[in-house]
Residue, then its C-alpha position, 0 to 999 in steps of 0.5 A: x434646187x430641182x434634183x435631176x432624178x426629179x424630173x419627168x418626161x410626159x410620155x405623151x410625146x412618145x405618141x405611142x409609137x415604139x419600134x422594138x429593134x433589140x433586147x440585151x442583159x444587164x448584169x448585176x455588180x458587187x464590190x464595184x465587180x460584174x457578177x453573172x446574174x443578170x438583172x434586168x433586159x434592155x429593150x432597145x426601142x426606136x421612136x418613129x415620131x421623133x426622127x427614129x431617136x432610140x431609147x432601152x427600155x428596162x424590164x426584169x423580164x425579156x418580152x421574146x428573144x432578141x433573135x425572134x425580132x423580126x427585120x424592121x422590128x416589132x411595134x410595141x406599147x407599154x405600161x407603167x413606163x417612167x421616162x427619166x432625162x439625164x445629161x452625160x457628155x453634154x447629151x441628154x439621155x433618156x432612162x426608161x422603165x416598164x412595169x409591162x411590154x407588150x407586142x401591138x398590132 
């Protein structure tokens, strides 16, 4: 049977258009408790080709502070990024990681 954490997206239907609109932290846990460690930001990305759907994008390091983010947001492109779907409350999700973001012009 095909594991859910098995499956893929191809990212070409992303188009290489993303929109960065926010960044945020992540903590870590211990014990099932939130500790003050931050362990990765995530990059709150819109997809302009796909009805503005929104996706985080997780990274260990913050591309700019979520203050710098201009109104209207910043246009980026990705390395190494794996798009993960999930389903919760009948939903599907999309969980995303980089290995790089960078600003586009």
């Amino acid at each position: 049977m095909l594991k859910q954490s098995e499956l893929k997206l191809d990212n070409s239907i992303f188009k290489d258009s993303f929109l960065l609109t926010d960044i945020t932290h992540s903590y870590q846990y211990q014990n099932g408790k939130r500790t003050e460690t931050i362990s990765s930001y995530n990059h709150q990305v819109l997809l302009p080709l796909l009805k503005f759907e929104k996706i985080n994008v997780k990274l260990e390091r913050p591309l700019m502070k979520a203050e710098d983010i201009p109104d209207g947001g910043v246009k980026v492109g990705f390395e190494g990024l794996v798009a993960t779907p999930y389903i919760q409350n009948n939903n599907i999700i999309i969980s995303a990681k980089t290995d790089k973001i960078m600003v586009q012009k």
